[in-house]
Short mmCIF file of the C-alpha atoms (twelve columns), coordinates in Angstrom:
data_MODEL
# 
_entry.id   MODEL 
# 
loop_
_atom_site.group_PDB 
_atom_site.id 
_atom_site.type_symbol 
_atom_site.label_atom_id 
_atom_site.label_alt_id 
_atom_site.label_comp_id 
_atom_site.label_asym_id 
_atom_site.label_seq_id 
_atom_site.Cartn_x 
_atom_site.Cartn_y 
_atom_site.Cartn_z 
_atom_site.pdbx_PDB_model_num 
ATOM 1   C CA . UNK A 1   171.119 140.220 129.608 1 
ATOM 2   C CA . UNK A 2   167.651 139.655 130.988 1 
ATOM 3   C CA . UNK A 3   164.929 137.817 129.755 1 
ATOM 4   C CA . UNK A 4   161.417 138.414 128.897 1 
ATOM 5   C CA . UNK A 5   158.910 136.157 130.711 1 
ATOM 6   C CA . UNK A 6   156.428 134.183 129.159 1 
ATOM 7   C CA . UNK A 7   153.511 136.486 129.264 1 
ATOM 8   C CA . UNK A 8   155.341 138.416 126.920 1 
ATOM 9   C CA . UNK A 9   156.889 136.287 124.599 1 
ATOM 10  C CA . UNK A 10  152.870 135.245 124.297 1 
ATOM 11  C CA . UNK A 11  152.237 139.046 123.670 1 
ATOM 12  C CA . UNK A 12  154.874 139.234 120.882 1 
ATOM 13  C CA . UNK A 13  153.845 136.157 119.331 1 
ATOM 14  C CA . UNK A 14  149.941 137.418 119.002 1 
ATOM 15  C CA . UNK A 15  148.006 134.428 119.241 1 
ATOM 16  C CA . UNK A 16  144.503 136.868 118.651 1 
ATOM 17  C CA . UNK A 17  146.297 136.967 114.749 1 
ATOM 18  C CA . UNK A 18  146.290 132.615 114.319 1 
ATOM 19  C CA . UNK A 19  142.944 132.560 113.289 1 
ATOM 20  C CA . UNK A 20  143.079 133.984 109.796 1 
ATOM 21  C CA . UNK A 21  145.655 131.329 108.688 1 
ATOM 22  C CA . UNK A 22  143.799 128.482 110.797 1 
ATOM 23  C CA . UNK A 23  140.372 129.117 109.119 1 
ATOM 24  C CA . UNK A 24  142.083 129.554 105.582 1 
ATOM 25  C CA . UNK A 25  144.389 125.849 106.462 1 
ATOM 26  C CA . UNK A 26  141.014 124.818 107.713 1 
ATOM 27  C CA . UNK A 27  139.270 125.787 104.473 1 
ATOM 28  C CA . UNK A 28  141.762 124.030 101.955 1 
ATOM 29  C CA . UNK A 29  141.252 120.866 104.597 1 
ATOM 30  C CA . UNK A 30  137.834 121.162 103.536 1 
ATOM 31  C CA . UNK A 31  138.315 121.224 99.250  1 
ATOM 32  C CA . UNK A 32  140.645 118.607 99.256  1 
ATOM 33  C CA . UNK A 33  137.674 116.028 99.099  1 
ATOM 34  C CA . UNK A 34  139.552 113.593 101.756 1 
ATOM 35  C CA . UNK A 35  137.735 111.727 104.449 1 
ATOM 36  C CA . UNK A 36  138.498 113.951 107.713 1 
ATOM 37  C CA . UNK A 37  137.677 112.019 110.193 1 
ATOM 38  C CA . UNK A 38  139.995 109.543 109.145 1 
ATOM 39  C CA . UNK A 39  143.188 112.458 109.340 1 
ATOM 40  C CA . UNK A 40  142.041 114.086 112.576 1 
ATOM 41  C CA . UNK A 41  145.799 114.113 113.918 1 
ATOM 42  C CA . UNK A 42  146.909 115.211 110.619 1 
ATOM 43  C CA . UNK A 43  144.604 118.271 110.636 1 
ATOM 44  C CA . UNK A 44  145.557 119.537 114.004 1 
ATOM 45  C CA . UNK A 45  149.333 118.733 113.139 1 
ATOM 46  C CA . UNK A 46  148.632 121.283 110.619 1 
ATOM 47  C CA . UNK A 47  146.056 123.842 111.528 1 
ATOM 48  C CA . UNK A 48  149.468 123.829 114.736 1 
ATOM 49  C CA . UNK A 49  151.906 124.985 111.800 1 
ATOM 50  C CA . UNK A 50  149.683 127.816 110.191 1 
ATOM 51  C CA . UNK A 51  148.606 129.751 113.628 1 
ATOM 52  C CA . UNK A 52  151.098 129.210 116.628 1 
ATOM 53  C CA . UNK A 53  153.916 128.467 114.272 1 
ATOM 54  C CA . UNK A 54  154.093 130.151 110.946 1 
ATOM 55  C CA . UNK A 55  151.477 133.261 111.902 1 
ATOM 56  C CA . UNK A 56  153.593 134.036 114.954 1 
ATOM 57  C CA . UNK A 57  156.942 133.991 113.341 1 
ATOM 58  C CA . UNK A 58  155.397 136.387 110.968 1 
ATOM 59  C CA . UNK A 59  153.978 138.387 114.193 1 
ATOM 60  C CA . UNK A 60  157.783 138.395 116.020 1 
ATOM 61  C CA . UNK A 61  159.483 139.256 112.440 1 
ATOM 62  C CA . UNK A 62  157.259 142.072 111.905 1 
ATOM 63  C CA . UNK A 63  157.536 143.784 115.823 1 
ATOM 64  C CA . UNK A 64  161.175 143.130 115.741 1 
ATOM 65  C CA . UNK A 65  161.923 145.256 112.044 1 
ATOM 66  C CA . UNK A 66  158.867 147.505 112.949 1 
ATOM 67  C CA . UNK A 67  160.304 148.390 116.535 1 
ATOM 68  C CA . UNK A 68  160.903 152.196 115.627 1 
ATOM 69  C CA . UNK A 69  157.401 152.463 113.599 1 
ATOM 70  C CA . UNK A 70  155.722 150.557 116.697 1 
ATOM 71  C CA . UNK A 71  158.014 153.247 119.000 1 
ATOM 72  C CA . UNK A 72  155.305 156.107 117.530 1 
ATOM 73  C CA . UNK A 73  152.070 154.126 116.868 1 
ATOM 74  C CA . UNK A 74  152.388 151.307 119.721 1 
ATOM 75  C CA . UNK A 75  155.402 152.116 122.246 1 
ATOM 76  C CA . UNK A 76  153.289 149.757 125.188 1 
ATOM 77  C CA . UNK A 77  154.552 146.147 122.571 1 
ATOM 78  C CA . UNK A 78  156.870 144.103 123.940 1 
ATOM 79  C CA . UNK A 79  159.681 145.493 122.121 1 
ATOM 80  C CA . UNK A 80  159.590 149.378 122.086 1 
ATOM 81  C CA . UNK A 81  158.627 148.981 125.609 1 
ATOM 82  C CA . UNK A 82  161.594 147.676 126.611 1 
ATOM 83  C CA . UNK A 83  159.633 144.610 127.844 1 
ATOM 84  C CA . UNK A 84  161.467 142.435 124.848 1 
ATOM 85  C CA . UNK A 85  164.763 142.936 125.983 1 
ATOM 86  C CA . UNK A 86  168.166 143.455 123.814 1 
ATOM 87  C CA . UNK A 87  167.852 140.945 120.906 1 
ATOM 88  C CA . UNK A 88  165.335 138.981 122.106 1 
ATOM 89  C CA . UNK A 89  162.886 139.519 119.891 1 
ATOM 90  C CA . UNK A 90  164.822 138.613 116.438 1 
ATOM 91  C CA . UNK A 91  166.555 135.284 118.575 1 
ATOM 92  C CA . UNK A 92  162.859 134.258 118.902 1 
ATOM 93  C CA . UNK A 93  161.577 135.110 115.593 1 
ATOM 94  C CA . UNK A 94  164.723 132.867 113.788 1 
ATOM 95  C CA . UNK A 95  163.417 130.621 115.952 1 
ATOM 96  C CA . UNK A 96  160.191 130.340 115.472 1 
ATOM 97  C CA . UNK A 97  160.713 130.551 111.875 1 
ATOM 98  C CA . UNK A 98  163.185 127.260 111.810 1 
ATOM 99  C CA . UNK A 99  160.678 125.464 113.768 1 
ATOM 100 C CA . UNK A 100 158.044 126.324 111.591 1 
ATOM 101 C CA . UNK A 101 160.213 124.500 108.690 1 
ATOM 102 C CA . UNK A 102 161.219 121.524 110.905 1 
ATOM 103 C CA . UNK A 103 157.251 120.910 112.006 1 
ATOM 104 C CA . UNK A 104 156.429 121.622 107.901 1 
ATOM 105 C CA . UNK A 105 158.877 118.916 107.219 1 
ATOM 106 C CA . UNK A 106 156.875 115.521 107.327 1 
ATOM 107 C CA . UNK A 107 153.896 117.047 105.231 1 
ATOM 108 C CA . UNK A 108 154.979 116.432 101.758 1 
ATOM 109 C CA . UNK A 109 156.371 118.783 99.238  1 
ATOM 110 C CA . UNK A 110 153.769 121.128 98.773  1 
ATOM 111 C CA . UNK A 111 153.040 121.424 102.480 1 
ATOM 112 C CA . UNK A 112 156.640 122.195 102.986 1 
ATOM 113 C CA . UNK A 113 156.711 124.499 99.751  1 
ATOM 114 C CA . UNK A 114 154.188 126.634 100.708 1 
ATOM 115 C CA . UNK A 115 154.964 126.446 104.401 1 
ATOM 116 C CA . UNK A 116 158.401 127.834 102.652 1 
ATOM 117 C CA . UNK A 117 156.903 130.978 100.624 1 
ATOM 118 C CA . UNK A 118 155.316 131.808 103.165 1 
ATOM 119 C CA . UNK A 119 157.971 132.164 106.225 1 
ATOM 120 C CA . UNK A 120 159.829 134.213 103.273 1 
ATOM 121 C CA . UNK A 121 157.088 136.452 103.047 1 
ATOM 122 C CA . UNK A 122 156.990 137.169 105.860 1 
ATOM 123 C CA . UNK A 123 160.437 137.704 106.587 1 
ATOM 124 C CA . UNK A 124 160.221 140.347 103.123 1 
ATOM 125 C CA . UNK A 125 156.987 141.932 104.180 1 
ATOM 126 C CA . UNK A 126 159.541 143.635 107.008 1 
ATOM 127 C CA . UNK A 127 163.111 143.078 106.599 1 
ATOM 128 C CA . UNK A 128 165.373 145.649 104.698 1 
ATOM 129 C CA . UNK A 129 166.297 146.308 102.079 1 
ATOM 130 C CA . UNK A 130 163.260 144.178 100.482 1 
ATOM 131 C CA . UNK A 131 160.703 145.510 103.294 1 
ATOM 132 C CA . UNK A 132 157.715 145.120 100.851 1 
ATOM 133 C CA . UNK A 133 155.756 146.654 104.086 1 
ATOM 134 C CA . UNK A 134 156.941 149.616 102.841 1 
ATOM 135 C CA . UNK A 135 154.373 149.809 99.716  1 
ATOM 136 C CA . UNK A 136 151.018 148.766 100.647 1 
ATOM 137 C CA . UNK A 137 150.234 147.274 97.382  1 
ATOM 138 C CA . UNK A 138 153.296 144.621 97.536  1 
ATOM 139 C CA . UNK A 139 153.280 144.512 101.368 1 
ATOM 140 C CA . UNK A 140 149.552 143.461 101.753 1 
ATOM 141 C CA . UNK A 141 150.106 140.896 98.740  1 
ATOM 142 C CA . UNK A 142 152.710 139.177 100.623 1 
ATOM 143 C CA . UNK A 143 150.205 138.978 103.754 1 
ATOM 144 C CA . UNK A 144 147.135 138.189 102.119 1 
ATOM 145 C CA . UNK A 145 149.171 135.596 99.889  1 
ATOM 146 C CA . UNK A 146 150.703 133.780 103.117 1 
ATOM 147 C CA . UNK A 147 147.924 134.439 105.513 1 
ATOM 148 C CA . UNK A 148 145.084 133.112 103.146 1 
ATOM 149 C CA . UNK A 149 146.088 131.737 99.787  1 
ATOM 150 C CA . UNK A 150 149.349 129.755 100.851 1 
ATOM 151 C CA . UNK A 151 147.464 128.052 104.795 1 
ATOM 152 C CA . UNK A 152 144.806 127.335 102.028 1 
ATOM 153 C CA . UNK A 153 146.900 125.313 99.747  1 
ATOM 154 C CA . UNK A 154 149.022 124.074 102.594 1 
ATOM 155 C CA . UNK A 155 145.983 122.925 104.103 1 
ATOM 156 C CA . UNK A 156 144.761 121.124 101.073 1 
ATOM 157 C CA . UNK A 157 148.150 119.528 99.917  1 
ATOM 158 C CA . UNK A 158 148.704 117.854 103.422 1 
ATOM 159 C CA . UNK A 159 145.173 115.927 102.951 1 
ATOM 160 C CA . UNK A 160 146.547 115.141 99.525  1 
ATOM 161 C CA . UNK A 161 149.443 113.499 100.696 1 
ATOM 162 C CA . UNK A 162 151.550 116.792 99.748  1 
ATOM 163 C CA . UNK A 163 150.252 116.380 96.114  1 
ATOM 164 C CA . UNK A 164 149.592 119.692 94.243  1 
ATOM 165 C CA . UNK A 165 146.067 120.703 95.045  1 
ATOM 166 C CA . UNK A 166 143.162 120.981 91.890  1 
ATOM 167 C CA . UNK A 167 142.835 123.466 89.550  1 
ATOM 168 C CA . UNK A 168 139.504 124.465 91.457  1 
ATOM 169 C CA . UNK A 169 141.309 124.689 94.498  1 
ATOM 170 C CA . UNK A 170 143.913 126.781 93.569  1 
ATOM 171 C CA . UNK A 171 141.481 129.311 92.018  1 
ATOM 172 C CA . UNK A 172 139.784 129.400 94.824  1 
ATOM 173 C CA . UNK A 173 142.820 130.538 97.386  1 
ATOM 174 C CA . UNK A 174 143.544 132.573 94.687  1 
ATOM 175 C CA . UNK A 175 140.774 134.613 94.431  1 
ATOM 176 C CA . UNK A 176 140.412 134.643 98.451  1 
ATOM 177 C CA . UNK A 177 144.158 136.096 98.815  1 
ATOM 178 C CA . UNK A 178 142.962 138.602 96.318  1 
ATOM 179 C CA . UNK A 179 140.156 139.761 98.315  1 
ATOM 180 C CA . UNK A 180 142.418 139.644 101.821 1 
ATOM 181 C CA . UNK A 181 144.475 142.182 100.013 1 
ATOM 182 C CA . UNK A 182 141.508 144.491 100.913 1 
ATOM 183 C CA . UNK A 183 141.439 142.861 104.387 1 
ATOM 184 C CA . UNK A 184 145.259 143.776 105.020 1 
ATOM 185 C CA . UNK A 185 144.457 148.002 104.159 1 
ATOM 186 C CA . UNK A 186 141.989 147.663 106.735 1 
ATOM 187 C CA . UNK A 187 144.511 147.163 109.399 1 
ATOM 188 C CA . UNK A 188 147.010 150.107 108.541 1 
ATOM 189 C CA . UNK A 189 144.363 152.780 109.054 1 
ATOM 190 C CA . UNK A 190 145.377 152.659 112.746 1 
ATOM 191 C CA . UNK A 191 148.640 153.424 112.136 1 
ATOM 192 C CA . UNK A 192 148.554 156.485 109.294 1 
ATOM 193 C CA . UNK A 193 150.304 159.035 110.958 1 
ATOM 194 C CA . UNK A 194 153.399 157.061 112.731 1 
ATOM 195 C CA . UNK A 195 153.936 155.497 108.982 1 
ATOM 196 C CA . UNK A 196 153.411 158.517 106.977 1 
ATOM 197 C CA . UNK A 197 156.642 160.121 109.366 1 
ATOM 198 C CA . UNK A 198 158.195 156.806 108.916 1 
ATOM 199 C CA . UNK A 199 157.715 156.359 105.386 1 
ATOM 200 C CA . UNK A 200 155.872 153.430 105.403 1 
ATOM 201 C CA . UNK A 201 154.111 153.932 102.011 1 
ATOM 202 C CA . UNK A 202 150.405 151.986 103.094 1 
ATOM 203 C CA . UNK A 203 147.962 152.472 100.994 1 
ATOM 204 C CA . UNK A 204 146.236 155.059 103.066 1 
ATOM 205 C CA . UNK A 205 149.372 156.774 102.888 1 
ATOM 206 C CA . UNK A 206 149.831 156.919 98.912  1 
ATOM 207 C CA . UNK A 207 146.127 157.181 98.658  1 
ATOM 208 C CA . UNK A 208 144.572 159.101 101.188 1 
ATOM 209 C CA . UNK A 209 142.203 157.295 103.382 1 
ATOM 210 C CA . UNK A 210 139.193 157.575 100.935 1 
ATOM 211 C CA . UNK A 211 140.518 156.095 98.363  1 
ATOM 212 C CA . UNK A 212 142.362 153.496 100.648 1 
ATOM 213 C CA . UNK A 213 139.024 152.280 102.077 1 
ATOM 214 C CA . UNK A 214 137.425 152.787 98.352  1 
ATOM 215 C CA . UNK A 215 140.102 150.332 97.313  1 
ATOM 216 C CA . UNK A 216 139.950 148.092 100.262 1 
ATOM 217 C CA . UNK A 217 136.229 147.252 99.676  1 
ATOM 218 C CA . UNK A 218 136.792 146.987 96.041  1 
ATOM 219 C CA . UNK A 219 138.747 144.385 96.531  1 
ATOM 220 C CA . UNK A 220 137.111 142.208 98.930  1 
ATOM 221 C CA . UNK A 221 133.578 142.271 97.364  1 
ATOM 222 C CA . UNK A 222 135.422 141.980 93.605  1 
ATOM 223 C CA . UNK A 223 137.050 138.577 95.147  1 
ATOM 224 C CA . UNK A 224 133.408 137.181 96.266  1 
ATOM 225 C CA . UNK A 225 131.944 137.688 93.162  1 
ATOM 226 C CA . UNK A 226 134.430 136.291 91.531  1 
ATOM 227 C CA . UNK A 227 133.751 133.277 93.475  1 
ATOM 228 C CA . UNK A 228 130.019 133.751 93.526  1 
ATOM 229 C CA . UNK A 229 130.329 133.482 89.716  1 
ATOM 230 C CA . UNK A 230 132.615 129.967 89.370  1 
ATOM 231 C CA . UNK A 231 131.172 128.472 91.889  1 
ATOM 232 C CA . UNK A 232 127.423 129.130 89.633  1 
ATOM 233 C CA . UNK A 233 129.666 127.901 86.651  1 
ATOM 234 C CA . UNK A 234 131.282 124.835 88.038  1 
ATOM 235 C CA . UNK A 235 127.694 123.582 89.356  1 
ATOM 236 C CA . UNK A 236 126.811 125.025 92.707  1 
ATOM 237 C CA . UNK A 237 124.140 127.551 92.838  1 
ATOM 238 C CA . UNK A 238 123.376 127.401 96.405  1 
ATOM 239 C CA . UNK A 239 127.056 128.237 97.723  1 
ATOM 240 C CA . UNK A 240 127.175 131.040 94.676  1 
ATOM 241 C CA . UNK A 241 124.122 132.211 96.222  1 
ATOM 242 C CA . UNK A 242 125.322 132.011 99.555  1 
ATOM 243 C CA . UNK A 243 128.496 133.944 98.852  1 
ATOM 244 C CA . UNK A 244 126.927 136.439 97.082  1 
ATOM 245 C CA . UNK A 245 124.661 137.119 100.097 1 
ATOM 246 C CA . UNK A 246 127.364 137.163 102.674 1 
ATOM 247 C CA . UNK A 247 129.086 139.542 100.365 1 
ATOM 248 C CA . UNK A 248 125.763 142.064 100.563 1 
ATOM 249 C CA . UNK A 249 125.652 141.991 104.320 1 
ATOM 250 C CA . UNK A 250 128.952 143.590 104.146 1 
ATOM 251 C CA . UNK A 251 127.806 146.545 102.045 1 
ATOM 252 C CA . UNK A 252 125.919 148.821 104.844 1 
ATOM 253 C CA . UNK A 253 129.309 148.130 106.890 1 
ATOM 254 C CA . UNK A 254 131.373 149.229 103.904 1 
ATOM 255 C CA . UNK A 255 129.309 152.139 103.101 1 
ATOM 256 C CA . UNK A 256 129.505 153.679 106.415 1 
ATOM 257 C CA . UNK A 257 133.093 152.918 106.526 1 
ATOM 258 C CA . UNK A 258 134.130 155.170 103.496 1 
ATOM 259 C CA . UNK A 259 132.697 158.190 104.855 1 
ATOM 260 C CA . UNK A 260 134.712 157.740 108.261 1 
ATOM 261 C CA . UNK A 261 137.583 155.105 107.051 1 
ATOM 262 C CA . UNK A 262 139.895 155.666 110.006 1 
ATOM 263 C CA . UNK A 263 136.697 155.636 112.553 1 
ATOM 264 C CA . UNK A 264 135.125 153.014 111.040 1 
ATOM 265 C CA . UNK A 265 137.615 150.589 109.883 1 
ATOM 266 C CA . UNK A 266 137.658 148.545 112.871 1 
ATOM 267 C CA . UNK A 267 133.662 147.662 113.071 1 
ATOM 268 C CA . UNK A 268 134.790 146.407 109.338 1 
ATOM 269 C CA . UNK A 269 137.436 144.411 110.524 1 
ATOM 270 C CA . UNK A 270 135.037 143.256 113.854 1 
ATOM 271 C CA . UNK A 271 131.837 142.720 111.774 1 
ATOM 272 C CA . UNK A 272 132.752 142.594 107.940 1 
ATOM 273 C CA . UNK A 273 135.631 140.036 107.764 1 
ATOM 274 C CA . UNK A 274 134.070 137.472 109.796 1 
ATOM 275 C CA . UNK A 275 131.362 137.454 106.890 1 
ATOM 276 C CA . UNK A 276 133.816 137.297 104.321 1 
ATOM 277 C CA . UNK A 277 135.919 134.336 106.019 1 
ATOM 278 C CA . UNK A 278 132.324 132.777 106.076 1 
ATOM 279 C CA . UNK A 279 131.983 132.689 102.819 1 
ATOM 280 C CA . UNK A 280 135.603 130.668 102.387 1 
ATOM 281 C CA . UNK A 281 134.534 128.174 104.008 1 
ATOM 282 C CA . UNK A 282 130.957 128.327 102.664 1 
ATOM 283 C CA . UNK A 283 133.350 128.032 98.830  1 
ATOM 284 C CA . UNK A 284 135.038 125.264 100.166 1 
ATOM 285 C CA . UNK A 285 132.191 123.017 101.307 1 
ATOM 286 C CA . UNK A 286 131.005 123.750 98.153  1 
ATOM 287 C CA . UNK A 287 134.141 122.658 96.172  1 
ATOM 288 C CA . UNK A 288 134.132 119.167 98.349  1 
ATOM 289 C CA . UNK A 289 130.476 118.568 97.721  1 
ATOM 290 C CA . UNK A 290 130.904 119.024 93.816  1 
ATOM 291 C CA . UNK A 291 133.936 116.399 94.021  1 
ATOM 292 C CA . UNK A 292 131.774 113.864 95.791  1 
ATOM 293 C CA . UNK A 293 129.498 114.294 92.793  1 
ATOM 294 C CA . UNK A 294 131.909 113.542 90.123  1 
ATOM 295 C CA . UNK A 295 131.873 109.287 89.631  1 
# 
């Protein structure tokens, strides 16, 4: 059997998709309250396990069980194009996912526990008979849930010494996976055709694209208020203000987006999410500065 060469092994592991989980590990870094200078080696350690190791076992597991979907949408990915050969692409995504849980290993039981959910996530988001892809409102859960909420509390444990994270913090990724849910519809209005003949019930599928992108902005701007609002409550006006105003500089993006949702949804994703992600870690220096306050 031949193999595929490095370039594309690269290409099915997507390293353009590590940031999400990097930035939301990065964020829960932040909210712990812990010195970070003095864990530098810790932080890359684990900002290592949420992109190139967790993100892109996620990325392999999904090509490999979406091969005949990616056949119609994508047929130039490693695996439909015959680039990936023979079982190639599960061998590396079993892989990838065991060293995912050996790296997770050393960073206490929370770490490892949400390193843990998260590798089965993504391994349900795509594998049948679970395949929660195949609903948009379980199947972007399960992302937004591992790509955001889980690297967040990951991120936060391992400063803790792989102690449960506070209440505040929890909330917080929380409320963030909540609003990635709306993040995760944008990305399936690329493919509504190829799953509508494959039966891959996204939400622009159930809902028609309207109501997809309707629902896809609801949710992101309901998850920044949210925030916007606690963080006011818990004692920090300037980062509720400063959510709330990244939140508005998403709105003429939005707007413009749910008259054209499949034409538009990518300047969301390019322009609109980056604002959003802002505002996590805008939440989370927030969160550390109100700890340094308490005596």
């Amino acid at each position: 059997m031949s193999r595929p060469d490095l370039s594309t092994v690269a290409e099915l592991l997507k390293p353009i998709t590590w940031f999400p989980p990097m930035w939301a590990f990065s964020c829960g870094v932040v909210s712990s309250g812990m010195p970070l200078a003095d864990n530098g080696l810790l932080i890359v350690w684990g900002v290592l396990l949420a992109g190139p190791l967790v993100c892109a076992s996620s990325q392999a597991v999904n090509d490999w069980f979406d091969r005949h979907v990616d056949a119609i949408n994508e047929p130039h990915r490693p695996i439909p194009s015959g680039r990936m050969p023979g079982l190639w692409g599960f061998y590396i995504a079993v892989l990838w996912t065991l060293l995912s849980l050996l790296w997770a290993w050393p960073l206490g039981l929370w770490g490892f526990a949400a390193t843990g959910l998260g590798l089965f996530f993504s391994w349900a988001y795509s594998t049948p008979p679970i395949r929660l892809k195949n609903n948009g409102w379980w199947g972007n859960t399960a992302c937004a849930l591992s790509y955001e909420g889980l690297a967040w509390v990951t991120g936060a444990a391992v400063m803790l010494g792989g102690e449960m994270p506070s209440h505040n913090t929890l909330v917080l990724a929380l409320l963030y996976s909540f609003g990635a849910h709306g993040i995760m519809t944008l990305n399936d209005f690329k493919a509504v055709a190829g799953d509508a003949q494959m039966g891959v019930r996204s939400l622009p599928v159930q809902l028609g694209v309207t109501k997809a992108a309707w629902t896809a902005c609801g949710f992101m701007l309901l998850a920044q208020w949210l925030v916007a609002a606690l963080l006011l409550d818990w004692g920090s006006p300037n980062g509720a203000l400063a959510v709330l105003l990244l939140s508005m500089c998403q709105l003429p993006l939005m707007l413009r987006f749910v008259q054209n949702p499949v034409d538009k949804a990518l300047s969301v994703s390019a322009f609109g999410v980056p604002l959003f992600v802002s505002g996590m870690m805008v939440s989370a220096w927030s969160l550390r500065e109100l700890q340094e306050l308490v005596p």
